[in-house]
Every structure is written in structure tokens, then in C-alpha cells.
NUVEXKOL-807607 format. One record per residue (C-alpha): residue in three letters; x, y, z. Coordinates in Angstrom, 3 decimals, padded with zeros to 6 digits. Layout:
REM NUVEXKOL-807607
  residuo         x         y         z
      ALA         X         Y         Z
...
***
This chain:
REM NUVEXKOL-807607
  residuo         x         y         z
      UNK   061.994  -004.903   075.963
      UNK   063.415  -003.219   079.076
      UNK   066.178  -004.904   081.097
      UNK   064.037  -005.351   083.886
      UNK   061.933  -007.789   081.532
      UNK   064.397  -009.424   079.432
      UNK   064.977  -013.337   079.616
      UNK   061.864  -013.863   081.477
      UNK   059.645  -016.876   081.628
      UNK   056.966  -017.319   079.924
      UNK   058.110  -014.757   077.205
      UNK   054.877  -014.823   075.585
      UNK   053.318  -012.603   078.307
      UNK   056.042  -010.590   079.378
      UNK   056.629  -009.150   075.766
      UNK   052.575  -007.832   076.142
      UNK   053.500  -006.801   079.603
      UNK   056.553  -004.597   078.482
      UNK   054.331  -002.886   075.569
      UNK   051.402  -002.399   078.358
      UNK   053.869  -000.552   080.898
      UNK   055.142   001.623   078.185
      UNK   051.630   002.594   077.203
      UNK   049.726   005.111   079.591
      UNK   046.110   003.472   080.732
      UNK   044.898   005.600   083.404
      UNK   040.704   005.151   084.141
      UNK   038.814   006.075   081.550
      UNK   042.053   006.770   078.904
      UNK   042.480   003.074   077.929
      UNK   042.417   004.270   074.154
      UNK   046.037   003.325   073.438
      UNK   045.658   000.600   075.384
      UNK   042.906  -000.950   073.858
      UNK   044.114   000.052   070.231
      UNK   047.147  -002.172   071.117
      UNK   044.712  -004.988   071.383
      UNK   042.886  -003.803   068.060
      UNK   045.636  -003.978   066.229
      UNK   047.012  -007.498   067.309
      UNK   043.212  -009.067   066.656
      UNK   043.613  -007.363   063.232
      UNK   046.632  -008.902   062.773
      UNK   045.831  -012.394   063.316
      UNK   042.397  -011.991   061.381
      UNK   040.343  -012.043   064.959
      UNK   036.615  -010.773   064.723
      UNK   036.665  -007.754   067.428
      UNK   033.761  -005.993   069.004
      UNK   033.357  -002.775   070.982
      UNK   030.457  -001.562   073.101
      UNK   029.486   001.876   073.029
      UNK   031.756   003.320   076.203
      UNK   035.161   001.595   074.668
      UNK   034.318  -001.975   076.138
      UNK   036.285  -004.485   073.417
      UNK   035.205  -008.154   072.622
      UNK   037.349  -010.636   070.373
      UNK   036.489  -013.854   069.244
      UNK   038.976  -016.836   068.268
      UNK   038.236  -020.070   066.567
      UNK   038.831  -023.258   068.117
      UNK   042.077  -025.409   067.433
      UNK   041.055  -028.092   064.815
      UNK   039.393  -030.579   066.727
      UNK   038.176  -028.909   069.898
      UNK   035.502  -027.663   068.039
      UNK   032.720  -029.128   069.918
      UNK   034.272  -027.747   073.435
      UNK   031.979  -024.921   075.235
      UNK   033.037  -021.718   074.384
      UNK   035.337  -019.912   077.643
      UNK   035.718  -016.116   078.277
      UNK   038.854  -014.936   079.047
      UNK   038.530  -011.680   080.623
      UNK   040.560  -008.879   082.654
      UNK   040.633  -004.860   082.737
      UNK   042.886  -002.119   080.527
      UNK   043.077   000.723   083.361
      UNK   045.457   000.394   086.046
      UNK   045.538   002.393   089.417
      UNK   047.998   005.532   089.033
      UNK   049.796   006.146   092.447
      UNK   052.911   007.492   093.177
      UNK   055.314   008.762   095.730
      UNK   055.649   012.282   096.710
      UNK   058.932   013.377   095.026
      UNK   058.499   010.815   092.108
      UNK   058.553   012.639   088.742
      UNK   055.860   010.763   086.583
      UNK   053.181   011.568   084.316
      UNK   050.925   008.953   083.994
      UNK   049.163   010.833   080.779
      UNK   052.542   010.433   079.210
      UNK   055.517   008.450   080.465
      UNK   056.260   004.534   080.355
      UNK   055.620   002.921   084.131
      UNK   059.686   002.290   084.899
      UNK   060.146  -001.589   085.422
      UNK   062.535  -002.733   088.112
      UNK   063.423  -006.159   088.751
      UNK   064.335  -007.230   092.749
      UNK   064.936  -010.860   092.657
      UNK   061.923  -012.882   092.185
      UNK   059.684  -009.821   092.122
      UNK   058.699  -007.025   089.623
      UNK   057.924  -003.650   091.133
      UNK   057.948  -000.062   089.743
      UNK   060.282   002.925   090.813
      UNK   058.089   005.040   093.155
      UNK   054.721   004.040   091.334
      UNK   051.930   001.364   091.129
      UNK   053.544  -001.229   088.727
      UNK   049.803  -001.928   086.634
      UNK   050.397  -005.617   087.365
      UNK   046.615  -005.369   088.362
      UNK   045.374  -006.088   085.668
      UNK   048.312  -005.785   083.244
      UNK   049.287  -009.371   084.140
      UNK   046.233  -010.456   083.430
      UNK   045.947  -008.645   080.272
      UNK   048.955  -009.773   078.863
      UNK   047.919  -013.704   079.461
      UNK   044.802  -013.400   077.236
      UNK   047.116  -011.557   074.951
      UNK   048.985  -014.444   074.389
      UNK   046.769  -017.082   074.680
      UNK   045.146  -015.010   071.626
      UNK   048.265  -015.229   069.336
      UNK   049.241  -018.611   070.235
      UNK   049.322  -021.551   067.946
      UNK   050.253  -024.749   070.300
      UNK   047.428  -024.363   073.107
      UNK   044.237  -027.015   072.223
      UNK   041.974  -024.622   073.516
      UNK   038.089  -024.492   072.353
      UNK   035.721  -021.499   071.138
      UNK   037.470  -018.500   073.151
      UNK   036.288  -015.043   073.847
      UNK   038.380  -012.030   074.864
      UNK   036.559  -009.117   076.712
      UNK   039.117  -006.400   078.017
      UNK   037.252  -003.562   080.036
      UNK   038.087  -000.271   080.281
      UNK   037.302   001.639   083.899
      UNK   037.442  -001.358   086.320
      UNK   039.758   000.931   089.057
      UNK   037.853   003.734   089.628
      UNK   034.399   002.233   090.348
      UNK   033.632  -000.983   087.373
      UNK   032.101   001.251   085.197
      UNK   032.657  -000.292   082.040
      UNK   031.369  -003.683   083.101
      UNK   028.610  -001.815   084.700
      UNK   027.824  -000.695   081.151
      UNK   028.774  -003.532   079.284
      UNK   025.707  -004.885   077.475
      UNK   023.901  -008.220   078.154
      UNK   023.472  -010.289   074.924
      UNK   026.805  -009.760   073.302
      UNK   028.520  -012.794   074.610
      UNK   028.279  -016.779   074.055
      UNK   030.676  -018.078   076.585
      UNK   029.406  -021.105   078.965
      UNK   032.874  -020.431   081.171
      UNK   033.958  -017.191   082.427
      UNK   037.512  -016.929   083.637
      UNK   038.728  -013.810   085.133
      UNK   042.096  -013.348   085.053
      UNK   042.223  -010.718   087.451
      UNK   042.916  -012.517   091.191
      UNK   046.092  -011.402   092.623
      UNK   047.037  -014.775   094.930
      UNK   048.401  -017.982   093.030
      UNK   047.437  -021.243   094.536
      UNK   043.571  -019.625   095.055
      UNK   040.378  -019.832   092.828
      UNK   038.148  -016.929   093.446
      UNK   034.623  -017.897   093.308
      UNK   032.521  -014.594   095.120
      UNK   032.963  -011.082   095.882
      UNK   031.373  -008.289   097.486
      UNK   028.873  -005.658   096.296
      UNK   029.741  -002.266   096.624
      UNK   028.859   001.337   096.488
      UNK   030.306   004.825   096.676
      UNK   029.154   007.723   099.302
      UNK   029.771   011.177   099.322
      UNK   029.253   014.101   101.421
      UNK   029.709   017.702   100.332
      UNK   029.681   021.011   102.651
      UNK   029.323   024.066   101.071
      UNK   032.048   026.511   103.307
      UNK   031.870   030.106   104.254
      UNK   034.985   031.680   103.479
      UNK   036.881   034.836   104.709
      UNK   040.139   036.621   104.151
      UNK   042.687   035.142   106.277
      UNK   043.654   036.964   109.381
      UNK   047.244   038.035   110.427
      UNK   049.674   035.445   111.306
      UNK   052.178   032.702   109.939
      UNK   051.161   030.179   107.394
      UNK   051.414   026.419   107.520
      UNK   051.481   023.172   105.974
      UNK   050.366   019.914   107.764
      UNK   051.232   016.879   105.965
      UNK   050.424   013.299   106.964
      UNK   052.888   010.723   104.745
      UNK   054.298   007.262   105.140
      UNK   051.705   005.198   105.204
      UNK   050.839   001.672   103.774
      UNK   047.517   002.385   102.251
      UNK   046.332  -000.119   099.659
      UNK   043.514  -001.789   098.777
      UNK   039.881  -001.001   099.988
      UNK   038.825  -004.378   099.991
      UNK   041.740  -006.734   100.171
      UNK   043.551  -004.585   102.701
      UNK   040.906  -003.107   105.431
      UNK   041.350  -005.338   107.923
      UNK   045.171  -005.125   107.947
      UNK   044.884  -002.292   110.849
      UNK   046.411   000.143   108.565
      UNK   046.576   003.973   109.160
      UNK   044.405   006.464   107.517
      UNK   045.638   009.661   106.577
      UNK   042.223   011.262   106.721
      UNK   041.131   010.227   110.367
      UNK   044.774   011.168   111.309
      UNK   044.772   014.587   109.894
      UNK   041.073   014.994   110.902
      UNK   042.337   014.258   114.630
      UNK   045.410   016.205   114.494
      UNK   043.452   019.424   113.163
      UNK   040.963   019.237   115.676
      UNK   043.324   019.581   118.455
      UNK   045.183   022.484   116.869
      UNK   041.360   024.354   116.571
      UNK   041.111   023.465   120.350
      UNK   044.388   024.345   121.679
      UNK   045.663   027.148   119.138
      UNK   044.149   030.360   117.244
      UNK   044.457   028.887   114.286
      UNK   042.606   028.814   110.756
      UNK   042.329   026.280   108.150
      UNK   042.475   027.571   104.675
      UNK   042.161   023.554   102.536
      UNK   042.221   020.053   103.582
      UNK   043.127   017.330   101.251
      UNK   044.076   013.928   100.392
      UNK   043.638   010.258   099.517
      UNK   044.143   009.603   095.336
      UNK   040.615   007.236   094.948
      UNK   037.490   005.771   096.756
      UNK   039.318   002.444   096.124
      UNK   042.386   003.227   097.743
      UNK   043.058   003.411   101.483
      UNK   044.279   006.852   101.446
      UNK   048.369   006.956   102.344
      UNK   048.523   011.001   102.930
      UNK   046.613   014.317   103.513
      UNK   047.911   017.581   103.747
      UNK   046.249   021.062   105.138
      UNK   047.155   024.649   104.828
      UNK   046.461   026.484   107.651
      UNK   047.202   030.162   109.442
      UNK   048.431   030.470   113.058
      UNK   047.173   033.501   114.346
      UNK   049.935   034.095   116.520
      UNK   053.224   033.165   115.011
      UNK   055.054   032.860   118.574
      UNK   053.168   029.941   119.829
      UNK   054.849   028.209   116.811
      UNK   056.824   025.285   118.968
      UNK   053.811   025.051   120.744
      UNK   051.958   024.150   117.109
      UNK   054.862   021.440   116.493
      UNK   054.905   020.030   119.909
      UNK   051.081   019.357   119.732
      UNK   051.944   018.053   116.135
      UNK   054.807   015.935   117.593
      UNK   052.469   014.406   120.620
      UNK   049.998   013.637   118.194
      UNK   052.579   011.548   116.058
      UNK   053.762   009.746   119.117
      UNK   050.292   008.578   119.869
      UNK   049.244   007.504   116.404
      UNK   052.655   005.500   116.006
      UNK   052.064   003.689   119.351
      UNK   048.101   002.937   118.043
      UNK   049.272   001.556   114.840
      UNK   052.591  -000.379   115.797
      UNK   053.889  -002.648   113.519
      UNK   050.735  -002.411   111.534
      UNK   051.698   000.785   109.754
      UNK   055.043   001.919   111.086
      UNK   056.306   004.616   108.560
      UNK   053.889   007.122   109.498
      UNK   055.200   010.581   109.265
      UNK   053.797   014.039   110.574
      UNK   055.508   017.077   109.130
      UNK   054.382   021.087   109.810
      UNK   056.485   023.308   106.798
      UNK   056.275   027.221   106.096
      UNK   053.583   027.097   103.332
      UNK   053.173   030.439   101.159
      UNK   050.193   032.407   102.464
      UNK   046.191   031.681   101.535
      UNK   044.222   034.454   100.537
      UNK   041.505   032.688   102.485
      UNK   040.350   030.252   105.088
      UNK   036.792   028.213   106.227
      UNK   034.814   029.981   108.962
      UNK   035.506   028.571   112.115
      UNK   032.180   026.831   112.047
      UNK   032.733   024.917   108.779
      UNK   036.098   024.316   109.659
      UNK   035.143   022.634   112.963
      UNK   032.437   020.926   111.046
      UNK   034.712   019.138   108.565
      UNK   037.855   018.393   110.690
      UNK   034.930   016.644   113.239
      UNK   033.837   014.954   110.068
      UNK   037.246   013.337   109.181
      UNK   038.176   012.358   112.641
      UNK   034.866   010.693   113.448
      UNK   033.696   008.675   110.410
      UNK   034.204   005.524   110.564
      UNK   036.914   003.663   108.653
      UNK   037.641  -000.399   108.305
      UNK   035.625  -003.378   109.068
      UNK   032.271  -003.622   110.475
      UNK   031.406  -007.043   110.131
      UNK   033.170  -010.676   109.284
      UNK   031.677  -013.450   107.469
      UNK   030.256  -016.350   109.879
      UNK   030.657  -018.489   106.919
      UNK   033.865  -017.786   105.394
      UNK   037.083  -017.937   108.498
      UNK   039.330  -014.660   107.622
      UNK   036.538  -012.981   105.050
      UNK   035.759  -009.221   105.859
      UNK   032.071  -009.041   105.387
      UNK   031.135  -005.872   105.715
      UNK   033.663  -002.649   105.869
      UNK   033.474   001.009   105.325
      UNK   036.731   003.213   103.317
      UNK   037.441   007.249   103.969
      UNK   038.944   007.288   100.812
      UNK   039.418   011.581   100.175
      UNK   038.379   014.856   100.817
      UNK   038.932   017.543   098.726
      UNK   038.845   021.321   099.088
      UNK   036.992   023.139   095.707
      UNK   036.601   026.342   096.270
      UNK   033.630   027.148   098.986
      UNK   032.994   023.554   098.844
      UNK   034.369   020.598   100.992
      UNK   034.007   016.871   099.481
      UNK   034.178   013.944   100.850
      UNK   034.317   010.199   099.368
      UNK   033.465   006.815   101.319
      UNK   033.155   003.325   100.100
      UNK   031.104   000.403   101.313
      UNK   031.559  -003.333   100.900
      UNK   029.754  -006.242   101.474
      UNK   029.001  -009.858   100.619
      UNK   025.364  -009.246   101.314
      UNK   023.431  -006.200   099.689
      UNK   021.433  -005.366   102.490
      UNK   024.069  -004.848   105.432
      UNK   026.068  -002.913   102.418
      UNK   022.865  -000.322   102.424
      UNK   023.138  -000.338   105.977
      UNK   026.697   000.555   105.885
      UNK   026.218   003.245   103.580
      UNK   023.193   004.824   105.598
      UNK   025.240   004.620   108.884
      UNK   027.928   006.966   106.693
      UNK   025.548   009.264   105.163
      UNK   023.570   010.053   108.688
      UNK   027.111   010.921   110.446
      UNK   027.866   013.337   107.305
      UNK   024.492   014.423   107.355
      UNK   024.457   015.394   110.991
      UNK   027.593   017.420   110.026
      UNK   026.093   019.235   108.089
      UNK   026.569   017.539   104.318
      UNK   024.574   016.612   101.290
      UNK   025.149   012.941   100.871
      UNK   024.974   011.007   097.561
      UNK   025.191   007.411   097.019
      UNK   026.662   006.266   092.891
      UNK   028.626   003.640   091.798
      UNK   026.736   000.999   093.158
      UNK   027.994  -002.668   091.856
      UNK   026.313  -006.347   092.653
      UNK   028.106  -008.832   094.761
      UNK   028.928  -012.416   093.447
      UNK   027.344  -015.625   095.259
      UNK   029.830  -018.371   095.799
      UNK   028.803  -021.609   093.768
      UNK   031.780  -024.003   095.211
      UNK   030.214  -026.916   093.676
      UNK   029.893  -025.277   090.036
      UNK   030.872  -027.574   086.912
      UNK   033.703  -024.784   086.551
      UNK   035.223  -025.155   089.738
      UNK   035.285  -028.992   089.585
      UNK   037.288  -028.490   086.165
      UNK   039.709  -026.144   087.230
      UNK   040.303  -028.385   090.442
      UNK   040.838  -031.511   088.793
      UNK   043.418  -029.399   086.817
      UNK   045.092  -027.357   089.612
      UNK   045.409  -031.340   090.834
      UNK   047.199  -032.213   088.156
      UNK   049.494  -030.044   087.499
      UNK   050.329  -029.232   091.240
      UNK   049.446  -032.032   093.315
      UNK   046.814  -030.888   095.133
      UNK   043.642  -028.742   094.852
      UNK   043.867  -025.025   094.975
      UNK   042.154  -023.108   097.776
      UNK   038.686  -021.600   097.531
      UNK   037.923  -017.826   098.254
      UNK   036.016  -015.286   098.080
      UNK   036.791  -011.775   097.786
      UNK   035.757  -008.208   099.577
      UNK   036.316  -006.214   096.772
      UNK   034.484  -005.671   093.579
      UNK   035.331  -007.558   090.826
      UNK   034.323  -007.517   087.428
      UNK   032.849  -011.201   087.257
      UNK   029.581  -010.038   089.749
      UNK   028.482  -007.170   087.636
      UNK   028.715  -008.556   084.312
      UNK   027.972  -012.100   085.519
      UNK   024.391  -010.619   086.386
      UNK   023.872  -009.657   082.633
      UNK   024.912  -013.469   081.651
      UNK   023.299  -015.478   084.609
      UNK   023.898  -019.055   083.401
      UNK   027.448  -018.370   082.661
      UNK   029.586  -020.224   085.201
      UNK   032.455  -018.051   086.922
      UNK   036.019  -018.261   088.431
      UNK   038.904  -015.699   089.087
      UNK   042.609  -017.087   089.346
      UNK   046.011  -015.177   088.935
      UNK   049.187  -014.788   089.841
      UNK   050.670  -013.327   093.161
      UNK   050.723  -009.452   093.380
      UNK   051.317  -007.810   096.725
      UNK   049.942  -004.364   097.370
      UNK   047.771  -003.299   094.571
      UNK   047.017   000.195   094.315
      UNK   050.326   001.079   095.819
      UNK   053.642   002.783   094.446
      UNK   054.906  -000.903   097.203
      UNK   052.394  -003.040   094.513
      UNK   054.849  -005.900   093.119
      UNK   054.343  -008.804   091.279
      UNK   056.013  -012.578   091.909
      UNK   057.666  -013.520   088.187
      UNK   057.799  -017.508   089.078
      UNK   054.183  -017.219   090.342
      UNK   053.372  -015.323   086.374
      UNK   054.954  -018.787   085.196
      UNK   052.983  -021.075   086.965
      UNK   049.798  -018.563   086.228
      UNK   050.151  -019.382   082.791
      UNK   050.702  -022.768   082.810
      UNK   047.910  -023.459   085.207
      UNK   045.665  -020.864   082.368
      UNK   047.142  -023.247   078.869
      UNK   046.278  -026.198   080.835
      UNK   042.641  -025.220   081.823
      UNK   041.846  -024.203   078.433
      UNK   042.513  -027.153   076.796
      UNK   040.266  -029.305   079.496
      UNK   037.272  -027.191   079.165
***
């Protein structure tokens, strides 16, 4: 176990948590991850079943004499978001996440920790091996490809399980049940580009850095900075003020993520107006600090020598797609009248990309109700389509209708009562969570999310509370055996 781990409460999940960190689980390469879990039902005898993308499902008896209790799903992802700091040497294909400890917290150096879902993960683990919990008929479903869009509970088949109770293990605030989420669905514009050989001149690279980012859905309305509409805005007043050429635009890391930087290449005709390039630059900065304040204060703006392209956008296209990045819209469009504090309905510019004579573009929309989600992601698709883009909509994922009253709720109340002296809080979440999307296969099974406390998902700042892990679990033992 690493040093970062060692001596920590409740052992029985931290000692799946250290194996997890040390095994690479990027979206869609869960396989070592989820032969980790193979091998431990196999070991204590477990019946295991996998769907045909890599989905797995194991099945535990009952202790003796809980026999007769409804069956309960335990249930949380493999993958884990794989962000990191510029200047951090990782491979996520390959090397262990590096564990550091910072007092009552758990964080990673200069990469997302995988405490969402690892955490998570790690609880069923144990709950699966241990021999003192009076739990009832348990399933086990671990999913693979929850990060970059719930994939594989989009594709997990209806039929396959016989739980009554479905707890998710994958909410990231302790004292809080979970009971609805938002829909969702991915849109993207692409442009094809004209491209020519780049004229004389010096060659430079933009880079926008510092920022929070974070979550799509938990984060938007936290009035953080977005690399994309920043370097969209900061390019379009170089094309106005300078002769200058863009050769690429690119950044963000995934349509879930709030993208944290963005970098261009581009060609200054005229190498002598060069302080007039950074002072433009630097004004820009100035003005984007001021509009984001204490909201997102580490914003950086750098302009570095960059080695020469052999070729840039036409002017046209170039205009086209800096427009594009400064004008979409990006953050909340609508909060719930039913839920105080709940984001509703909100739009993400999550990246663009430069491939070749082609510019893409990837947007997210969320909402609690399906049809102002649409609307969302029609609103997006006409602006990109007025620039000049093919639009696509994918990904598309069901919301999850709050049932506060739910025999499931009332359970895990009258436990979070006991054990803590009052009742937890009820919420519901804008972001897509596994529960909607497989809870629409299995319609009469009753759901709720709960976990422990982990700040910034999706983040090389994501971090997880250790005492909160503790209380996660014994909140989790203490459910399962009053089902």
C-alpha cells in the first residue's frame, strides 16, 4: 500500500482503492480494472456476469438469515477522468495515479485522483468480501465508460438484473441522498477549412492556462472561466487589429469537462508589431481577470516563439471559427423553479480540435426536463450552423425523475437518522448519472445515489475527504443490513 494510504480507516476500502490507483482505467480501457474485480469474485466463489461491451455483474448470497430480504444493487463505474497539469509527466495508459495525503484529504500530484468513482468502487469491493455485514441478496454491477458519455450503461441490457433497490455509490457530497438527475446529450459542429502555405513572418503560440475547470454539470454555475470563449475572444481581436494567420486552435480534454486551457499557433505577418501582439494579449488578460474575479482567479495568458507551420486556415475559415468560439454560448440557461440552487438547464464548450482541413467542435447539454434539453441543443447547433458547420447530436442519455417519497428513500432516512441524528438532505443532480439510463431498462427498481465528499471531479484539484470515506461506509454496512 502506498504511504499516502497506509493506516487509514476503514481499511477494507482503502486496500481496493490503493490496487485501483495503481491500475490504469482510462474510458473505454477498464480491462485491468475490471479483471481485478474478476478475479476477487473468483476468489470468493461469486457468480459473475459480463454484457457484451465489458459491462460486469456479480451476485452474492445473503448472510444466513436475511434470506428473505429484497435483493439491493450496489453499483458504481471502472473509468475515471484522466486530467493532468501541463508539465506533469504521466501516462495514464501506463503509470500508477501518485497518492498524496494533505491532512484530512486525498489528492493526486498534478492529476485527477479517480476518487470518482474509485471510492465508490472500492466500497462494493468490500462489502463483496466481507463476512460480518447482515446484508440480504446483493448484486454488484461495475460499468465501464461512465466519463466520457455513459456508454456502457447506455448499452447495458434490460433483463439481466433482479434487484428491488438500486444504490449508486457514485454521489460525491456526504450528508446528501441523490434521488434525480439530468438528461443529457452531446453536440458537435465540424468546418471543413481551406488551407494555404503560411506567409512570411514570425510564428506564435497563444496559450490560455490556469483555470478551474471541472465538472459540466456540478460546476457550471460556479462562474468559472472557459478557455475556449477566452481564446475565441482573444483571437478575434488579433485578426482585427494585426496581419496575422492562424495555423490550429485547440483545447479542452472532454465534453464533460469545463475546459481549463486552449492553445493556438499562429503567424504574425509582420514580426515588428510583436509588442503590439503582447500588449493586445496583455489587455485582453486584464479584462478577463477583472470579469471573472474571485470566481476563477489563476487565469493565465501567455504568447511563446512556436516553431513555424507549414500552413494556416484561410482568413475566411479562420474568422469563421474564432467567431464560433467566442460567441457560443457557455453555462446556465435555466434554474429549476422547483428545486432552490438546481441548474436546470445549461450548455458546456467543452473542445475544439484542429484535424487537418477540418475544425471540430464539442458542446454538451443538460437538463432535468428532455424537452428544454432539445431546445438547448438546437439553440447550439443553429449558431454553429450559421457559421458555417455540420452539426451532429450523439450521446444522448435520459434524465432521472425525483421520487422523494420512494420506499428507498424512507429506508435510507430512517438510517441516516440513526446513525447521525438527523435526516440527510435530498438532491438532485445536473449531471448524468448512471442510475437514469439504466433505471429506464429496470423501471420498478427503486433508486438512490449517496457517497462520500470529493471536491473537484474531473480536475488534476479533484480530492477526496478520508473521514467523510469512513462515515460513507458506515452509513453503506448499515443500510444494507436494514433493507
Amino acid at each position: 500500500m502506498v504511504p499516502a494510504l497506509a493506516n487509514l480507516q476503514p481499511q477494507a476500502v482503502w486496500k481496493h482503492f490503493d490496487r485501483l490507483a495503481a491500475i490504469p482505467r482510462a474510458s473505454t480501457k477498464e480491462a485491468a480494472a475490471r479483471e481485478y474485480v474478476l478475479s476477487l469474485a473468483a476468489k470468493l466463489g461469486l457468480e459473475s456476469v459480463q454484457d457484451d461491451v465489458g459491462n460486469l455483474v456479480v451476485r452474492k448470497p445473503a448472510r444466513p438469515g436475511r434470506e428473505g430480504a429484497p435483493m439491493a444493487l450496489l453499483q458504481g463505474h471502472l473509468d475515471m477522468v484522466c486530467e493532468k497539469n501541463e508539465g506533469t509527466v504521466h501516462d495514464f495508459d501506463v503509470d500508477p495515479i501518485k497518492v498524496v495525503r494533505d491532512g484530512d484529504w486525498l489528492k493526486a500530484d498534478g492529476t485527477t485522483l479517480g476518487s470518482d468513482n474509485g471510492v465508490g468502487v472500492s466500497a462494493a469491493l468490500a462489502v463483496m468480501e466481507s463476512k460480518d455485514i447482515a446484508h440480504g441478496p446483493l448484486e454488484f454491477l461495475f460499468s465501464i465508460d461512465e466519463e466520457s458519455g455513459l456508454t456502457g450503461a447506455s448499452a447495458f441490457p434490460g433483463g439481466l438484473l433482479k434487484s428491488k433497490y438500486f444504490l449508486n455509490l457514485d454521489n460525491e457530497e456526504k450528508g446528501t441522498l441523490c434521488i434525480g438527475c439530468s438528461g443529457g446529450v452531446k453536440t458537435t459542429a465540424r468546418r471543413k477549412v481551406g488551407l494555404r502555405p503560411a506567409g512570411a513572418g514570425s510564428a506564435w503560440r497563444i496559450k490560455v492556462s490556469g483555470l478551474k475547470g471541472g465538472h459540466s454539470g456540478v460546476d457550471i454555475h460556479q462562474g468559472r472561466g472557459n478557455a475556449l470563449r477566452i481564446m475565441g475572444g482573444i483571437l478575434q481581436v488579433l485578426l482585427d487589429r494585426l496581419p496575422i494567420e492562424i495555423a490550429e486552435v485547440n483545447g479542452g480534454s472532454a465534453q464533460n469537462a469545463i475546459p481549463r486551457e486552449a492553445a493556438a499557433v499562429a503567424v504574425l505577418a509582420d514580426p515588428s508589431r510583436e509588442n503590439e501582439m503582447r500588449s493586445l494579449v496583455a489587455t485582453a488578460e486584464g479584462g478577463y481577470r477583472a470579469e471573472l474575479g474571485g470566481f476563477d482567479s489563476g487565469l493565465q495568458i501567455t504568447v511563446e516563439k512556436a516553431e513555424r507551420p507549414g500552413k494556416v486556415l484561410n482568413t475566411n475559415d479562420a474568422k469563421q471559427t474564432v467567431a464560433l468560439l467566442a460567441t457560443l454560448h457557455h453555462g446556465v440557461l435555466a434554474m429549476s423553479p422547483d428545486v432552490a440552487g438546481l441548474v436546470q438547464t445549461s450548455t458546456n464548450l467543452a473542445t475544439v480540435s484542429t484535424k487537418g482541413d477540418a475544425v471540430e467542435i464539442v458542446t454538451s447539454q443538460r437538463s432535468a426536463i428532455e424537452s428544454s434539453m432539445l431546445a438547448a441543443a438546437r439553440m447550439v447547433a443553429t449558431v454553429c450552423q450559421l457559421a458555417g458547420s455540420e452539426v451532429e447530436h450523439g450521446g444522448r442519455y435520459p434524465g432521472w425523475k425525483p421520487e422523494p417519497n420512494s420506499d428507498i428513500v424512507r429506508k435510507l432516512q430512517d438510517v441516516h437518522k440513526k446513525l447521525f441524528g438527523e435526516p440527510a438532505k435530498l438532491i438532485a443532480m445536473h449531471a448524468g448519472l448512471e442510475c437514469g439510463v439504466i433505471g429506464e431498462k429496470y423501471p420498478d427498481m427503486q433508486m438512490v445515489s449517496f457517497g462520500p465528499t470529493i471536491v473537484d471531479p474531473h480536475s488534476p484539484n479533484e480530492r477526496v475527504q478520508i473521514s467523510s470515506v469512513e462515515s460513507f461506509w458506515n452509513y453503506l454496512k448499515l443500510v444494507l443490513e436494514n433493507l
